[in-house]
C-alpha positions as CSV (number, residue, x, y, z in Angstrom):
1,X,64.2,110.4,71.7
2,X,67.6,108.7,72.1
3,X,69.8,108.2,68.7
4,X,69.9,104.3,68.6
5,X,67.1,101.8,67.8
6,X,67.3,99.3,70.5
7,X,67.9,101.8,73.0
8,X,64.6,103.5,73.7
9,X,63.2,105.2,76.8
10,X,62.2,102.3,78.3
11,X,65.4,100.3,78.1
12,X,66.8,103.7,79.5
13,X,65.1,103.5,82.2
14,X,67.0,100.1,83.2
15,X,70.5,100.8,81.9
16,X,73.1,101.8,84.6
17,X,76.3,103.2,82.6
18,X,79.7,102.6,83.4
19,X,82.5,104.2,84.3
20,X,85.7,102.7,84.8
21,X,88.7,105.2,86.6
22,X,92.1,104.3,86.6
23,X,94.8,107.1,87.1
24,X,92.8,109.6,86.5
25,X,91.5,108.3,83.0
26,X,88.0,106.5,82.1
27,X,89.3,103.0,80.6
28,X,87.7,100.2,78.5
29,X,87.1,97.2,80.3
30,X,88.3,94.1,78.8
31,X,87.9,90.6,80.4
32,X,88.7,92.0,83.7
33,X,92.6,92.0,82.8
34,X,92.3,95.7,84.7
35,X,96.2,96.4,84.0
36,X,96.0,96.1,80.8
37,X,93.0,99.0,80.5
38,X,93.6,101.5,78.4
39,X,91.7,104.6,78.0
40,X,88.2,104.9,76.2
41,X,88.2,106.7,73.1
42,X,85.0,107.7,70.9
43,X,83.3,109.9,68.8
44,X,86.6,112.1,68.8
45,X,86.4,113.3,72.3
46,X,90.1,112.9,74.2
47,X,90.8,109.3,75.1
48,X,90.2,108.9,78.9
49,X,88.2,112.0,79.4
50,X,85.6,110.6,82.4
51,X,83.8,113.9,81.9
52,X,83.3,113.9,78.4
53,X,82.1,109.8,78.9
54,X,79.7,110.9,81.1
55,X,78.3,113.9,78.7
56,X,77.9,110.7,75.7
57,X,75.9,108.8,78.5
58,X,73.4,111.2,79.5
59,X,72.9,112.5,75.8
60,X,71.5,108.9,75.0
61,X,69.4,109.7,77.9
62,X,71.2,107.5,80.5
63,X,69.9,108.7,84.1
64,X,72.2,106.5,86.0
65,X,76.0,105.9,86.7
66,X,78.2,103.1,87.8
67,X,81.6,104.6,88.8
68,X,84.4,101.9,89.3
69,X,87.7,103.6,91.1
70,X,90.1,101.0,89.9
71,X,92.9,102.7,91.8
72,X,90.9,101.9,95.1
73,X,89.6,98.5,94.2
74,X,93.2,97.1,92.8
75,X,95.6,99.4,95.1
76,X,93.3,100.8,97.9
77,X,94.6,104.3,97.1
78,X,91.1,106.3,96.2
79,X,90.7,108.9,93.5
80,X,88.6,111.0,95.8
81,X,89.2,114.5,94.4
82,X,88.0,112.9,90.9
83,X,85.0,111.1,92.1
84,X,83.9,114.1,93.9
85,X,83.8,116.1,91.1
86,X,82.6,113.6,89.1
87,X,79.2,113.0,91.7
88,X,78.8,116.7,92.2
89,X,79.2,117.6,88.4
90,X,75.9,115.4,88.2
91,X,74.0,115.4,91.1
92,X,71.0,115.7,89.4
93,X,71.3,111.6,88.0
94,X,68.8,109.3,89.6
95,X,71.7,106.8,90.7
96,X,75.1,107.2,91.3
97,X,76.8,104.1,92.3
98,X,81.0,104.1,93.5
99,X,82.8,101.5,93.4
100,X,86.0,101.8,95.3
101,X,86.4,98.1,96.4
102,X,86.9,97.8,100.4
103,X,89.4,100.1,101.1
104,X,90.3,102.0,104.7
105,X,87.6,104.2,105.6
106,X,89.6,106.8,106.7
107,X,91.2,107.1,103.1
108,X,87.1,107.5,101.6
109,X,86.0,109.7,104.6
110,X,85.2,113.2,102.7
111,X,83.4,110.7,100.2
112,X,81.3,108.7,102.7
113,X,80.8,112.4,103.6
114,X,79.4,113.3,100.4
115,X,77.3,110.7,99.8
116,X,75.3,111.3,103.1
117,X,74.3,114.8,101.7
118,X,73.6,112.9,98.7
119,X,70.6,110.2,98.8
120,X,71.2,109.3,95.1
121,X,74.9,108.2,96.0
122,X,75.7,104.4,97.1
123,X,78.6,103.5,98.1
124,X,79.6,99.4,96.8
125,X,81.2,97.1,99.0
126,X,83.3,94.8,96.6
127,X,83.6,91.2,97.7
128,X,86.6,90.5,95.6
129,X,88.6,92.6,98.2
130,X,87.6,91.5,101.3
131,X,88.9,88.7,103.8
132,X,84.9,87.8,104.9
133,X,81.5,88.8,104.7
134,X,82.3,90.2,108.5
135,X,83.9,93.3,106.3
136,X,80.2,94.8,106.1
137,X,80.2,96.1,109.0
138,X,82.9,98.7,109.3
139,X,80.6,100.8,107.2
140,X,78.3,101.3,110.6
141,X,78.6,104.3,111.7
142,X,80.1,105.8,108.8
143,X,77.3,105.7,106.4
144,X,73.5,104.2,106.3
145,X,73.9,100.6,105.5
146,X,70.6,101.8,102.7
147,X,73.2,103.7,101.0
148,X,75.5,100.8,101.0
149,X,75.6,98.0,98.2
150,X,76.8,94.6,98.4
151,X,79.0,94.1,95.0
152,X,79.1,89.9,94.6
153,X,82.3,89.8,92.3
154,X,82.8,86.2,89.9
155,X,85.2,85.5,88.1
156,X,84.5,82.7,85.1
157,X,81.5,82.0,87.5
158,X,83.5,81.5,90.6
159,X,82.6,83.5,93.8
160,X,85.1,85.8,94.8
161,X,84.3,86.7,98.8
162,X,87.2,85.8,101.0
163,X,85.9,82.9,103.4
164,X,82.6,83.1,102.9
165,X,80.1,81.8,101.0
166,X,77.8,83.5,98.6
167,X,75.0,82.3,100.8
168,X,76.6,83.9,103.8
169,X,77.2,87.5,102.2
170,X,73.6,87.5,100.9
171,X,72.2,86.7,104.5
172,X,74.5,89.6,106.8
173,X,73.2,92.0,103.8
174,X,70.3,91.7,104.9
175,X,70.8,91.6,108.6
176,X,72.6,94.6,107.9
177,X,69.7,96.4,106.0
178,X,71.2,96.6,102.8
179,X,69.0,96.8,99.6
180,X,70.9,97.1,96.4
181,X,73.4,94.2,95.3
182,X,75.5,94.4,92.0
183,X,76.6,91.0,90.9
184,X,79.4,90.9,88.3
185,X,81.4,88.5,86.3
186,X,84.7,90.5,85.3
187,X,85.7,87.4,82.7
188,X,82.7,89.2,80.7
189,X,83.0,92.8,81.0
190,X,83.6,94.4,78.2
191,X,83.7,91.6,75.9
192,X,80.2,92.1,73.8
193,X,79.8,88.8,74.0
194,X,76.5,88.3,75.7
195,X,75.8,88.1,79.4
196,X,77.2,84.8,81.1
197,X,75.9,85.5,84.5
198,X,71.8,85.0,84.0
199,X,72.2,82.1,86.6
200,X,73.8,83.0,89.3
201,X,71.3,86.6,89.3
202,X,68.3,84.3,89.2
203,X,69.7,82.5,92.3
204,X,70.6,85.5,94.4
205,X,66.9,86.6,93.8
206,X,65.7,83.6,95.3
207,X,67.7,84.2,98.0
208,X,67.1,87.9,98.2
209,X,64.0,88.4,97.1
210,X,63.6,91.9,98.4
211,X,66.8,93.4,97.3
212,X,66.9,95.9,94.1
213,X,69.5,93.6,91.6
214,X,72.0,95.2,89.1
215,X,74.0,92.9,86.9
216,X,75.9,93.4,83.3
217,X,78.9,92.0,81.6
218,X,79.6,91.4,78.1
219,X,75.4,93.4,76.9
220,X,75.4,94.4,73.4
221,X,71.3,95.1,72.8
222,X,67.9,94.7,74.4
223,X,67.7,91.2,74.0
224,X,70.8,90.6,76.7
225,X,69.2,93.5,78.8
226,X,65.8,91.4,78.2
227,X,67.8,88.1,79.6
228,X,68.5,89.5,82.8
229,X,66.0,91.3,83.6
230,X,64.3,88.3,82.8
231,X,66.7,86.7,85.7
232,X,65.4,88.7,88.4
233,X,67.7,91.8,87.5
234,X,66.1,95.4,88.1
235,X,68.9,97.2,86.3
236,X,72.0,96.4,83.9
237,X,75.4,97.5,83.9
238,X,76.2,98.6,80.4
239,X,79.7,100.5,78.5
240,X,80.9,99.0,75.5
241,X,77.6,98.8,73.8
242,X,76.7,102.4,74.4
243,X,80.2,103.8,72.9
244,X,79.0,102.1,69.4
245,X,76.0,105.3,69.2
């Protein structure tokens, strides 16, 4: 039994939390204005401990983790040695997803590594940082493309994917043999102000109707985990709300 009232086993079930990494520290998301981060404090554990935000997760019963490396995503210099500890220190989660944007692969090659021992690791190609959907397909070779999610970043509802369209990206997913897509609106994140992104979810599921569909942004209960899921979403990104219990 989990310690808050809207958060019961079922809604655990479909909560991914969040993790966001910058220099070394677990920050609070704001309205994606990622420099101006600052690290997470709560229930008097040391602000920007990733390990101790991780403990408060899986003590609500959390079995799932969305890791953003904001180091890779904004300055394509990873945080491998963290990450790695961070995946290994809980191996036994249902879900691990990276983030770490689109960066060289030879600077995320012991973690590519990792995640092929690993089955519950996926590794998220950020559209945000790349030129064209074209990206994708470095990842061949280095890593299952099943282990390989397709993050659709928006930004106040504008698709962020180089040259190509949000049609485009969805379709060479699937070529590809991708199954997971996260779709994200970073205008929301972290604000508590309700989901803004119910839409555009409901219209890559009819587009991918196969795919397993994460989303989040801006959750504060059930009833905004209830609206996406209601969208087509399988699972929902969630932080703010879950430092609040």
């Amino acid at each position: 039994m989990t310690r808050c009232s809207w958060l019961d086993s079922t809604i655990c079930e479909q909560i991914v939390a969040v993790v966001d990494l910058k220099s070394g520290l677990a920050v609070h998301a704001i309205a994606g204005d990622r420099q101006a981060y600052q690290p997470i404090s709560f229930g008097g554990q040391t602000a920007g401990d990733p390990f101790a935000l991780v403990a408060h997760y899986r003590s609500l019963g959390i079995r799932s983790l969305y890791i953003a490396d904001l180091d890779s995503i904004l300055l394509g210099q990873p945080q491998i040695g963290l990450l790695e500890r961070l995946i290994s220190t809980h191996s036994e989660l249902d879900e691990i997803l990276v983030d770490i944007g689109l960066p060289e692969l030879d600077t995320v090659a012991s973690l590519l590594g990792l995640a092929r021992k690993r089955h519950n690791v996926f590794v998220i190609a950020a559209t945000e940082c790349a030129k064209n959907a074209a990206s994708l397909q470095q990842f061949e070779g280095a890593l299952v493309f099943s282990q390989i999610m397709l993050g659709m970043d928006y930004r106040q509802g504008v698709f962020l994917g180089g040259d190509d369209s949000e049609e485009h990206w969805l379709e060479l997913a699937k070529q590809l043999g991708i199954e997971r897509v996260v779709a994200l609106d970073t205008a929301t994140v972290g604000t508590s102000r309700g989901p803004s992104i119910a839409e555009i979810c409901s219209r890559i599921r009819r587009q991918s109707p196969g795919v397993k569909l994460y989303s989040g942004g801006g959750i504060r209960d059930a009833s905004d985990v209830k609206l996406l899921l209601d969208a087509g979403c399988n699972c929902c990104l969630v932080a703010t709300a879950l430092l609040e219990l």
